[in-house]
C-alpha positions in Angstrom: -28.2 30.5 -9.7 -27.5 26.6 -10.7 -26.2 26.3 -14.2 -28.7 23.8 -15.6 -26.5 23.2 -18.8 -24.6 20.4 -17.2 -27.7 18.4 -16.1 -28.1 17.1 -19.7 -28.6 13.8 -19.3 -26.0 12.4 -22.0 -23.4 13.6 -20.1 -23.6 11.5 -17.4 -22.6 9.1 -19.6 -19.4 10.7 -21.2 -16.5 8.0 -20.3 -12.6 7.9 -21.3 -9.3 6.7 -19.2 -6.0 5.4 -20.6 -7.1 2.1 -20.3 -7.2 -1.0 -22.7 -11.3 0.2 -23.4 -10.4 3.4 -24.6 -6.5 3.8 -25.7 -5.5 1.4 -27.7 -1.6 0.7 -26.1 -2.0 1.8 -22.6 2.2 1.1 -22.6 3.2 2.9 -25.9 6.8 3.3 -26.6 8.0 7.3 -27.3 6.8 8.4 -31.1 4.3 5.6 -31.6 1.3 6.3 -33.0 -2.1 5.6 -30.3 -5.9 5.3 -31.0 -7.4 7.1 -28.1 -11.4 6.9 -27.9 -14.3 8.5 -25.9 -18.1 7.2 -25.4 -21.1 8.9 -24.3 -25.1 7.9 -25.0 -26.3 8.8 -28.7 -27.3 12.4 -28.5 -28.7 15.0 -31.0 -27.1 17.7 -28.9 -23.5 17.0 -29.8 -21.7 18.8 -32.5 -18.1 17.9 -32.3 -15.7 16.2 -30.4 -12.0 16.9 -30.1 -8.9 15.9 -28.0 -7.0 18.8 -26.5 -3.3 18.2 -26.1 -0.3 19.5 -25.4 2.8 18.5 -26.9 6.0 19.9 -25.7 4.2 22.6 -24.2 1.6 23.5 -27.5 -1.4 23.2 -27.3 -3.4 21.4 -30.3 -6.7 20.2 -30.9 -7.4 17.1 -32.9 -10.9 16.1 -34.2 -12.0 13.1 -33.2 -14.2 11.4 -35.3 -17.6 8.8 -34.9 -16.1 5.6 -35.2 -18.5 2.5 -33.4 -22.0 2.2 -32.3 -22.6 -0.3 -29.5 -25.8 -0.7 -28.6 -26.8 3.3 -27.3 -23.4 4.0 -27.0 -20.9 6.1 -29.5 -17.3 6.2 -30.1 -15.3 9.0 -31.0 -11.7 8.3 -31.8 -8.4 9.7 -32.8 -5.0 8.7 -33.7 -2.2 10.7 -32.5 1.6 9.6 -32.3 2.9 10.2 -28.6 6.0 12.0 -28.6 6.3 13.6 -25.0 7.3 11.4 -22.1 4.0 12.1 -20.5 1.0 12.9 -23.4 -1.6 15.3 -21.3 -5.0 15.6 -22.7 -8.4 16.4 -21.9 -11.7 16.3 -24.2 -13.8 19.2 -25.5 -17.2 18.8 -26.6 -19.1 21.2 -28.6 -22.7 20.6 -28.1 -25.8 23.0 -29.3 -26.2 23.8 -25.4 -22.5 24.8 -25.6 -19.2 23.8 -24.9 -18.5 21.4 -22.3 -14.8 20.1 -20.9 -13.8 17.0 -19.5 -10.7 15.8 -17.7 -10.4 13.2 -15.2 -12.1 15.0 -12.0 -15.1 16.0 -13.6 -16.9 17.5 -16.7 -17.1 21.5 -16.6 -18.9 24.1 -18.6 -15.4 26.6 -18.6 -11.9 25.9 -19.7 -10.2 23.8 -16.6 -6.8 24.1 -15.4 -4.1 20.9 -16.2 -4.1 19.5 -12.8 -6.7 16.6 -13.8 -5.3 15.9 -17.6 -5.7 12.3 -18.8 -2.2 11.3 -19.0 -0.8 8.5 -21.4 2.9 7.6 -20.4 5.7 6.5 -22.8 8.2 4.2 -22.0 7.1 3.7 -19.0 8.4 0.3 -16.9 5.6 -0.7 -15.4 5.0 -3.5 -12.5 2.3 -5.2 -14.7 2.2 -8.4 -12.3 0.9 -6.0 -10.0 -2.4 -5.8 -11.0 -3.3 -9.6 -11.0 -2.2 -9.8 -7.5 -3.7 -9.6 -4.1 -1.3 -8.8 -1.3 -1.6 -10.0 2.1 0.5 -8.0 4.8 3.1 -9.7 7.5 4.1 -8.5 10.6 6.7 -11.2 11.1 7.4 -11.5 14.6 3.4 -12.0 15.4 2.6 -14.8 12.2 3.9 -17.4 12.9 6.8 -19.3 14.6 8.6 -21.9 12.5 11.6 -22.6 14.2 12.0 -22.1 18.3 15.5 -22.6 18.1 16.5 -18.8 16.8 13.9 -16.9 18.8 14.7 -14.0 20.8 15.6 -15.6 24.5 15.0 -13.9 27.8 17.2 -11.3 28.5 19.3 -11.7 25.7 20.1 -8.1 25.0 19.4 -5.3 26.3 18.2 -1.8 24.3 17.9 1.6 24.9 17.8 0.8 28.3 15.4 -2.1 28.2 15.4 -5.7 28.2 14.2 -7.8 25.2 11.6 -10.5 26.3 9.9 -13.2 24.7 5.9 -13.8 24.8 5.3 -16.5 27.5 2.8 -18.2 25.1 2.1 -17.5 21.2 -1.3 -16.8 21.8 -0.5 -13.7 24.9 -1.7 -10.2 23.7 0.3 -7.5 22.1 1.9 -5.3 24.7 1.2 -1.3 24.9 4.2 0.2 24.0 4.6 1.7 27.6 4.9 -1.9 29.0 6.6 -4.0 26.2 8.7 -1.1 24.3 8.2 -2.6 21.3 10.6 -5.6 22.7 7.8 -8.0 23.7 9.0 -10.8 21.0 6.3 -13.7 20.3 9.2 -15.2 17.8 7.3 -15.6 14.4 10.4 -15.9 12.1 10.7 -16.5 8.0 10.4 -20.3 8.3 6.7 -19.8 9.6 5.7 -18.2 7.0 7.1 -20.7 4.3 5.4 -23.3 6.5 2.2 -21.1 6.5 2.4 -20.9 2.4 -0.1 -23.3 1.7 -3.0 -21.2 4.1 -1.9 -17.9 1.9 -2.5 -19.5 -1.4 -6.1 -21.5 -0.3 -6.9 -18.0 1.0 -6.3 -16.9 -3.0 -2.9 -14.4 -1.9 -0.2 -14.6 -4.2 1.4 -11.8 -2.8 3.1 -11.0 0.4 4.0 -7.5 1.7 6.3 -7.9 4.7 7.9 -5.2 7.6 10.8 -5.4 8.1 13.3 -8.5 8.3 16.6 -6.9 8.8 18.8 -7.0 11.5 17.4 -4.8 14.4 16.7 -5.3 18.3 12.7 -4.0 17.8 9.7 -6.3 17.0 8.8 -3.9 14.3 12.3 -3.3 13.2 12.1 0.0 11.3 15.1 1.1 13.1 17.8 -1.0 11.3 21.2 -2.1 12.2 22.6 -3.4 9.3 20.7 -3.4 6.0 22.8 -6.3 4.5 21.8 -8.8 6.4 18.3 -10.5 7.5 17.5 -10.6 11.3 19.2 -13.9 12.4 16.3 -14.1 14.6 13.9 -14.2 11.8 16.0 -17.0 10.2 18.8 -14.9 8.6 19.9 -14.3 4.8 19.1 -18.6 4.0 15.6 -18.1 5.3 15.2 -15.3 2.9 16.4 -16.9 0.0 14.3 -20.3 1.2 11.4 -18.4 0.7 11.2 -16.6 -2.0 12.4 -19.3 -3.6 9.3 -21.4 -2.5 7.2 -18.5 -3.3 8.2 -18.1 -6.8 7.7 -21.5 -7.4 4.1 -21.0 -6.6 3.7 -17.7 -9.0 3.7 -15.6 -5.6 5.4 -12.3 -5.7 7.2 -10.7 -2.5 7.6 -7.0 -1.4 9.9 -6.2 1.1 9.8 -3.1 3.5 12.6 -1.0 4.4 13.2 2.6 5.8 16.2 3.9 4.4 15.4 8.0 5.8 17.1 7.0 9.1 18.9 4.3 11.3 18.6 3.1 14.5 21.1 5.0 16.7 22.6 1.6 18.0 23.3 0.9 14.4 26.9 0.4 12.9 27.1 3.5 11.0 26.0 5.1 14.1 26.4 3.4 17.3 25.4 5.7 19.7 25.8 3.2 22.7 28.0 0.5 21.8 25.0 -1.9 22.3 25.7 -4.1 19.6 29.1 -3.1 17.5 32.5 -1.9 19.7 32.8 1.6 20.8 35.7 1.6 17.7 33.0 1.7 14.9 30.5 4.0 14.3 29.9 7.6 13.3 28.8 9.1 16.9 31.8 8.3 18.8 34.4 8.5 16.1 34.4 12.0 14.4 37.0 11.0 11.8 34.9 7.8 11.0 33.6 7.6 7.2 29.9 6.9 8.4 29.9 10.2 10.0 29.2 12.1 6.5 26.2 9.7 6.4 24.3 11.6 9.2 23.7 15.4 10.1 25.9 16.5 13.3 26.0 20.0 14.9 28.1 21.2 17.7 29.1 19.0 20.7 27.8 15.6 18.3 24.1 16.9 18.5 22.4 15.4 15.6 19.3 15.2 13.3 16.7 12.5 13.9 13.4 11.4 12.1 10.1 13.3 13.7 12.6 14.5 16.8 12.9 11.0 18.1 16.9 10.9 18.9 17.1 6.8 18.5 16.6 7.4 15.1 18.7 9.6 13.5 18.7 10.4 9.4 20.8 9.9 7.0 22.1 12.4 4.9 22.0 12.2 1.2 24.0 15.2 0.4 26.8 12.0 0.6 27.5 10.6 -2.5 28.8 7.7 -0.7 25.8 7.0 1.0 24.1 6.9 -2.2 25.9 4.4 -3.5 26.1 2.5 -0.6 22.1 2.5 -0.4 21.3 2.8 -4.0 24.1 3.1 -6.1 26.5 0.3 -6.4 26.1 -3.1 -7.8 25.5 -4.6 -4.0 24.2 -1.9 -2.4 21.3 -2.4 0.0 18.0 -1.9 -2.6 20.0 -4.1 -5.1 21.2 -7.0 -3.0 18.1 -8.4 -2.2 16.8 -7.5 -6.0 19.6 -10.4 -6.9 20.0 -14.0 -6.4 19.4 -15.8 -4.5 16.6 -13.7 -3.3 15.1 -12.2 -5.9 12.5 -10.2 -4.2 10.4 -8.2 -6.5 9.8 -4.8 -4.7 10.4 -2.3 -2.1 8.2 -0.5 0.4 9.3 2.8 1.1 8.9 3.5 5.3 7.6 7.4 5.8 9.0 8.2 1.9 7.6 11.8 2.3 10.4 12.3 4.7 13.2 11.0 2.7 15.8 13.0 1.8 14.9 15.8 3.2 14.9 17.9 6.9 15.8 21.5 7.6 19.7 20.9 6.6 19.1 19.9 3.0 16.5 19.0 0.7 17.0 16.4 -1.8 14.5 14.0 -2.0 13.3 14.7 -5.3 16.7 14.1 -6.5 16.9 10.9 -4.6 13.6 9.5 -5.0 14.4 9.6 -9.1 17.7 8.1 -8.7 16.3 5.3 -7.1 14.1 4.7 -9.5 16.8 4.6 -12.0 19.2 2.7 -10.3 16.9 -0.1 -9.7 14.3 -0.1 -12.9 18.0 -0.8 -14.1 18.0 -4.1 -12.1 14.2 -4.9 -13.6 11.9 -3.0 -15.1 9.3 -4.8 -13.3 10.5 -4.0 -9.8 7.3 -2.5 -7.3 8.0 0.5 -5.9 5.8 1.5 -3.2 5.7 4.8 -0.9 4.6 5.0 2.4 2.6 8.7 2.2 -0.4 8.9 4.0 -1.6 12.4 2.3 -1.4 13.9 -1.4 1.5 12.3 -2.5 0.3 12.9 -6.1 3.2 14.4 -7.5 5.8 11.9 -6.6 3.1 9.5 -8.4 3.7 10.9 -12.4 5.8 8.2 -13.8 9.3 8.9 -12.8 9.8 8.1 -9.0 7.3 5.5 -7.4 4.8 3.2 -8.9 2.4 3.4 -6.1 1.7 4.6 -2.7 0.5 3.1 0.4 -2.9 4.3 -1.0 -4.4 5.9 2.2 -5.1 9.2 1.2 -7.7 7.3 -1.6 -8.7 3.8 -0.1 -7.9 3.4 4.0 -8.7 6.9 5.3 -11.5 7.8 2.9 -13.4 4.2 3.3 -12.7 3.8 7.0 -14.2 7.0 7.2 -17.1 6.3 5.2 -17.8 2.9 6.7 -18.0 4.5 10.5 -14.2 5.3 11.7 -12.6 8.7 12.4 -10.2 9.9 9.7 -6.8 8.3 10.7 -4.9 11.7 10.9 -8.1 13.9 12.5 -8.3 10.6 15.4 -4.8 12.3 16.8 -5.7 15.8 17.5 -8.1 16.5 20.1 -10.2 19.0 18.5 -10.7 17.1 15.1 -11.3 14.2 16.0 -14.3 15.9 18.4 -15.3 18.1 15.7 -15.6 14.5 13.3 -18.9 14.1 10.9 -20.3 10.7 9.4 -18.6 11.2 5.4 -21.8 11.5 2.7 -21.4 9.6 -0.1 -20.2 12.5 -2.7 -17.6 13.5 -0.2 -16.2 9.5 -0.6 -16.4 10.3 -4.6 -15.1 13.5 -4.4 -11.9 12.3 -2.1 -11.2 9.8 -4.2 -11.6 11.5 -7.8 -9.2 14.0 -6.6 -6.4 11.5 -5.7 -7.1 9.1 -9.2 -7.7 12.5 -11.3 -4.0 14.0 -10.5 -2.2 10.5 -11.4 -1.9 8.8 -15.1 -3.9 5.8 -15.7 -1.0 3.4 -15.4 -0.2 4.4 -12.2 -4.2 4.4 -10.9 -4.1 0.5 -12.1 -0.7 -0.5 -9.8 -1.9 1.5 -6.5 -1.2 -0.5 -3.2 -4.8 -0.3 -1.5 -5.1 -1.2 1.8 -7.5 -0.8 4.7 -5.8 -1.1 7.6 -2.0 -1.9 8.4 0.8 -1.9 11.2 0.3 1.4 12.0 -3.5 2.0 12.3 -6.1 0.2 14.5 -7.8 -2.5 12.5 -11.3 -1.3 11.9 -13.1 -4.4 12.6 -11.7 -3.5 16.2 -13.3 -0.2 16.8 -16.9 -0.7 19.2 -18.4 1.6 16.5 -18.2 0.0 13.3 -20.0 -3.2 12.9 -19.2 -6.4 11.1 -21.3 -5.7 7.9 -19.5 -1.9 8.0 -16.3 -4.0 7.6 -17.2 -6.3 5.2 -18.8 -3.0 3.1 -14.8 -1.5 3.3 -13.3 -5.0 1.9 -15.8 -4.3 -1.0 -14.7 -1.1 -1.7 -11.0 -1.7 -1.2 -11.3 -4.6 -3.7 -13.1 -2.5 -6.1 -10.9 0.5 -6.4 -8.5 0.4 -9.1 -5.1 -0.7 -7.8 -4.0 -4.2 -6.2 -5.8 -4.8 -2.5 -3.7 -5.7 0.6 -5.3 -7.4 3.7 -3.4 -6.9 7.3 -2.3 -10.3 8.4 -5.2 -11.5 10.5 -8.1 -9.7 9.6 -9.6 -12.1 7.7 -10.2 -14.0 10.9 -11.6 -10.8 12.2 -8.2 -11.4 14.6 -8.6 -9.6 18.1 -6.9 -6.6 19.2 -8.4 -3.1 20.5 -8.1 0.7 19.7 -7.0 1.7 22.4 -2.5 1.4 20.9 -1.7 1.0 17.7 0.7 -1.8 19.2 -2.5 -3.5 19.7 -3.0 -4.1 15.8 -0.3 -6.1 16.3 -1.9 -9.5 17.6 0.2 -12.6 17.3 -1.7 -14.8 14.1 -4.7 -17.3 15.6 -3.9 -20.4 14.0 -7.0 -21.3 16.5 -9.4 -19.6 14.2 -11.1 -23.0 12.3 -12.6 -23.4 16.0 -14.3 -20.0 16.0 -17.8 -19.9 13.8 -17.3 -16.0 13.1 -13.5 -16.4 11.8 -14.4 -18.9 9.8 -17.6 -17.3 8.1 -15.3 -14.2 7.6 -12.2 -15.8 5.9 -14.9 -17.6 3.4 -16.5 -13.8 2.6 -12.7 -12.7 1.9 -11.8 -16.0 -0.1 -14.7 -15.3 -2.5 -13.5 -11.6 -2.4 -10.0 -12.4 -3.1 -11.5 -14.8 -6.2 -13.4 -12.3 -8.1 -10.3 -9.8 -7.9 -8.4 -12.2 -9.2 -10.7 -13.6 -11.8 -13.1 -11.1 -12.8 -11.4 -9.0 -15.5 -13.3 -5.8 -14.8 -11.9 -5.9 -11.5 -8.6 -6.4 -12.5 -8.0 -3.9 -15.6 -11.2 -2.7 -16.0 -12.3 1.3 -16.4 -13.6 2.8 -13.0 -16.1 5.0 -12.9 -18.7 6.6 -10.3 -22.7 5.6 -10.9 -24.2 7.4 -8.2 -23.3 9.1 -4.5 -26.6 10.0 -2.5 -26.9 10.1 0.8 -25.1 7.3 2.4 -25.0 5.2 -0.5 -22.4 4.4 -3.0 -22.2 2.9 -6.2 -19.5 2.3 -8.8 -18.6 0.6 -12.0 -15.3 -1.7 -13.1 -15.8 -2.4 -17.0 -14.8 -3.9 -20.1 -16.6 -3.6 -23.3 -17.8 -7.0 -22.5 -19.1 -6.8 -19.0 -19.5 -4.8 -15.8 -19.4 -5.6 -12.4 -21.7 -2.4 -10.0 -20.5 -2.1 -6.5 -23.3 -0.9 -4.3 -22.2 0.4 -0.4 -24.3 1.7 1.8 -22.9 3.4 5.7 -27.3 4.7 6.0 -29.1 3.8 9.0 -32.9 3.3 6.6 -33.2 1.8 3.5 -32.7 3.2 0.2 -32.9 2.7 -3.3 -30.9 3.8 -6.1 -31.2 3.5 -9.9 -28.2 2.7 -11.9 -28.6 3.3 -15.6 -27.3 0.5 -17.4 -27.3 1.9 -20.5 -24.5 4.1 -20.0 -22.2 0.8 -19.8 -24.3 -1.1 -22.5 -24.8 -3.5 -19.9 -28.1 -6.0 -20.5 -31.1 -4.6 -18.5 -32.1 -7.9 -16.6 -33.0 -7.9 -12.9 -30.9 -8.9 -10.6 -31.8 -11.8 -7.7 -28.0 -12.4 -6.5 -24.9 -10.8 -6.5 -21.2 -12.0 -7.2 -20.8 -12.6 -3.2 -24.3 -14.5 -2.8 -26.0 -12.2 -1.4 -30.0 -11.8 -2.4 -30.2 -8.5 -4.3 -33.8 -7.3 -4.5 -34.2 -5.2 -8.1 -36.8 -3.9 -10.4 -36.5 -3.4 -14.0 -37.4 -0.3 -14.9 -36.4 -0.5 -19.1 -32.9 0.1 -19.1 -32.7 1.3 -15.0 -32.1 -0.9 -12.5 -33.8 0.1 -9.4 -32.0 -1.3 -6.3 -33.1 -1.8 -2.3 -30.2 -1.6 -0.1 -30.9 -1.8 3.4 -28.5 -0.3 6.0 -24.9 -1.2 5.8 -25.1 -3.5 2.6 -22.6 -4.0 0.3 -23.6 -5.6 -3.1 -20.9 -6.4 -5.8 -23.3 -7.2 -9.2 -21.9 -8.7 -12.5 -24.0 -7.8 -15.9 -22.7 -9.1 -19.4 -22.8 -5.7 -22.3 -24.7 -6.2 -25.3 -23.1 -6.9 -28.5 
């Protein structure tokens, strides 16, 4: 039988995180003393509140006690100096009905487990640019070209048994990897992207993710030759420095991508082939060589490569000397480009689940710690992103990465939602056949589980994206409609984290699902000509705005208001304000009721939303009852009483 005790209505209200609303230093320093607060509806049910810690493993209760009234809203608070590196704590509230616990998954009517403790980090150097910016993703070679002098040329090289070829025109279609081998170059280079600054910042971006810029014989370039050096065909180490120079003059921010788990085999440490270096250098063909300790060979120079795939073998970090070469040392790779004259302000991690580790030695815990270290050393402030697509949750606690590549939270979970196929179940047969439309509570529940494991500073710096090199853009798949797309955008903006958009797709830029090499359209600097393009880059413009200037969206609290059906509805807020995001993926129209008074918000009804969209709302004393027809996406601002 359904316990009915957690159906009182006051608890739907309960609220906490470690942000500004309800901790009082979300950034303490080790040993200072913190106000941390909880708030829930005025109640007669409630007999005592207390924050459960544990402090170098003991546990201890602390009382909290009634300390503001705002509006029908209560405050409980406590001060409590933080001496662990990571304070864990969770709320227990004794009511007449009983005792209730809440962490941040869910509230429960038995002790829970530590897995989803509210967690209040000390000392901890955090990217705090990060969340005042809105990334905007570059696939170099397919932006834009700035300078057809340093182009790939036809025929200029060969690799791995194929022949490099430039696009005939900038505007020719991405070729399938069977036809183009990921050596179909359309020549977009550095110096078209500093040219292309001034579209980025009208858009609103002031920040720019790119792939991979150093020297390598692929468009996408994840197989590096030399990590020291930018792609000469991109512009080389001067264009680099050119623009991020330019950049930082406008207050943009730049994060570069790199995968340091493996090389290309035709790189110098490697050279497989003597494609590019003489047979002389090179790990493979030189058994005495010093690179050779920075791969895995066998018997008769077999070796270990990423996934299988024996072009890219990886590197082995069992050498101390490839640490220090990657890591370590003053000019190794990851600090190099850290210095001047480039200054770029952080690092994507390419397939970081793998790093470090195969069936030959595991050390990627090790590693992934170390780097931190090595370059939080260089500036506290440096971005460190990981490219995990699944639970990467405990490599998210504070002392390896800031942030992931948030798909298992924000792109699988809202492509889902919004009409796609989960991106891992689309590439295996039976799953993807077996595939459901995702409810509304299985959206919530996804996500809770992902922000519940991770401490609140780390949920405000997550790198949310909805589609990227790697997937098919959404607005590309027959199945999901324009207004499905537009509904993801609003709940990738909403989610607490900084938003990333994919080069292109604010021009709803043309491609198909059938290769993921097809997501990799050259840019249409056409688009101003096309009525769609331009009605969709003005819906992401005003996006981009409120993310940037709406301070619940930026460093607000986060919380779920309702999950019926196939309708959505959450809450960024400040004591001050609240902005609701309403999406719906039904097929009818429905209604929900969002109580306001569980944020204090003014009950008023609503006739427009933050995107200018009519909102149709009744009043019902302090509900707001909402129509949302099929596939809307509303994003509504209401000032909190004072």
């Amino acid at each position: 039988m359904k316990n009915q005790r957690i159906t009182k209505s006051w608890l739907k209200s309960v609220q906490s995180d470690a942000t500004a609303q309800f901790v009082s230093n979300p950034l303490p320093k080790r040993g200072e003393t913190v106000t941390f607060s909880i708030r829930m509806m005025k109640n007669r049910d409630i007999r005592h509140v207390f924050l459960r810690s544990k402090e170098f493993g003991v546990e201890a209760l602390h009382e909290m006690r009634e300390t503001v009234r705002e509006g029908p809203l209560v405050y409980y608070s406590a001060e409590i100096p933080v001496r662990d590196a990571k304070f864990r704590y969770q709320f227990y509230l004794q009511a007449e009905s009983g005792i209730y616990y809440y962490t941040q998954f869910r509230i429960t009517d038995y002790i829970p487990d530590d897995s989803a403790d509210f967690a209040l980090l000390s000392d901890y150097d955090s990217p705090e640019w990060v969340r005042d910016t809105v990334f905007y993703q570059i696939f170099p070679d397919r932006f834009r070209n700035g300078n057809d002098k340093i182009g790939v040329r036809e025929g200029e090289y060969s690799y791995q048994g194929f022949e490099a070829r430039p696009a005939a025109k900038w505007d020719e279609d991405a070729k399938k990897y069977e036809e183009g081998r990921n050596l179909d170059f359309h020549n977009g280079d550095l110096y078209g992207i500093i040219e292309k600054l001034d579209y980025l910042e009208e858009l609103g971006i002031n920040g720019i993710y790119l792939n991979p810029i150093f020297v390598s014989p692929s468009t996408h370039k994840y197989d590096a030759l030399d990590y020291f050096h930018i792609d000469p065909h991109l512009g080389g180490d001067e264009a680099l420095a050119e623009l991020t120079a330019e950049m930082h003059r406008r207050g943009m921010r730049l994060l570069l991508d790199i995968s340091i788990n493996h090389t290309s085999s035709s790189a110098r440490w490697f050279n497989k082939g003597a494609e590019f270096f003489p047979e002389s250098e090179g790990a493979f063909n030189n058994p005495a060589s010093p690179e050779r300790k920075f791969y895995f060979f066998g018997e008769e120079n077999s070796y270990s490569a990423w996934f299988g795939v024996e072009t890219m073998p990886q590197l082995n970090y069992t050498s101390a000397e490839l640490r220090n070469i990657i890591y370590r040392d003053g000019n190794s790779a990851l600090k190099k480009w850290l210095k001047s004259p480039y200054r770029i302000d952080g690092w994507r991690f390419d397939v970081a689940d793998c790093l470090a580790r195969n069936d030959k030695a595991d050390v990627h815990e090790e590693v992934i710690r170390e780097i931190r270290k090595e370059l939080k050393g260089e500036s506290r402030e440096t971005y460190l992103v990981a490219e995990e697509w699944g639970d990467c949750t405990a490599d998210l606690q504070g002392d390896a990465w800031d942030a992931t590549m948030n798909y298992a939270a924000c792109a699988r979970v809202v492509r889902n939602f919004c009409g796609a196929g989960d991106l891992l179940h689309e590439r295996n047969e039976f799953l993807r056949a077996a595939g459901k439309k995702m409810t509304a509570l299985q959206l919530k529940e996804r996500i809770c589980q992902f922000y519940a494991r991770i401490p609140g500073a780390l949920q405000q710096v997550q790198f949310n994206m909805i589609d990227s090199h790697d997937v098919i853009r959404l607005h590309n798949i027959p199945s999901v409609g324009t207004e499905s797309v537009m509904s993801a955008a609003v709940l990738q903006f909403t989610l607490p984290g900084s938003p990333s958009i994919y080069y292109g797709d604010e021009i709803l830029l043309s491609g198909s699902d059938e290769s993921v090499e097809e997501c990799r359209y050259p840019f249409d600097w056409n688009w101003e000509k096309k009525e769609k393009s331009v009605k969709f880059r003005e819906f992401y413009k005003k996006l981009v705005a409120l993310r940037r200037t709406e301070e619940p969206l930026r460093s607000g609290s986060f919380a779920f208001v309702s999950a019926d059906d196939y309708v959505i509805a959450l809450a960024r807020f400040t004591r001050k304000e609240v902005v609701f995001t309403v999406v719906s993926s039904d097929t009818e129209k429905r209604t929900i009721k969002i109580p306001l008074a569980h944020f204090n918000a003014l009950p008023r009804p609503v006739k427009e939303d933050l995107l200018g969209n009519e909102v149709r709302s009744i009043l019902h004393g302090k509900t707001l009852a909402l129509q949302v027809p099929p596939h809307a996406s509303y994003m509504i601002k209401l000032p909190c009483a004072t």
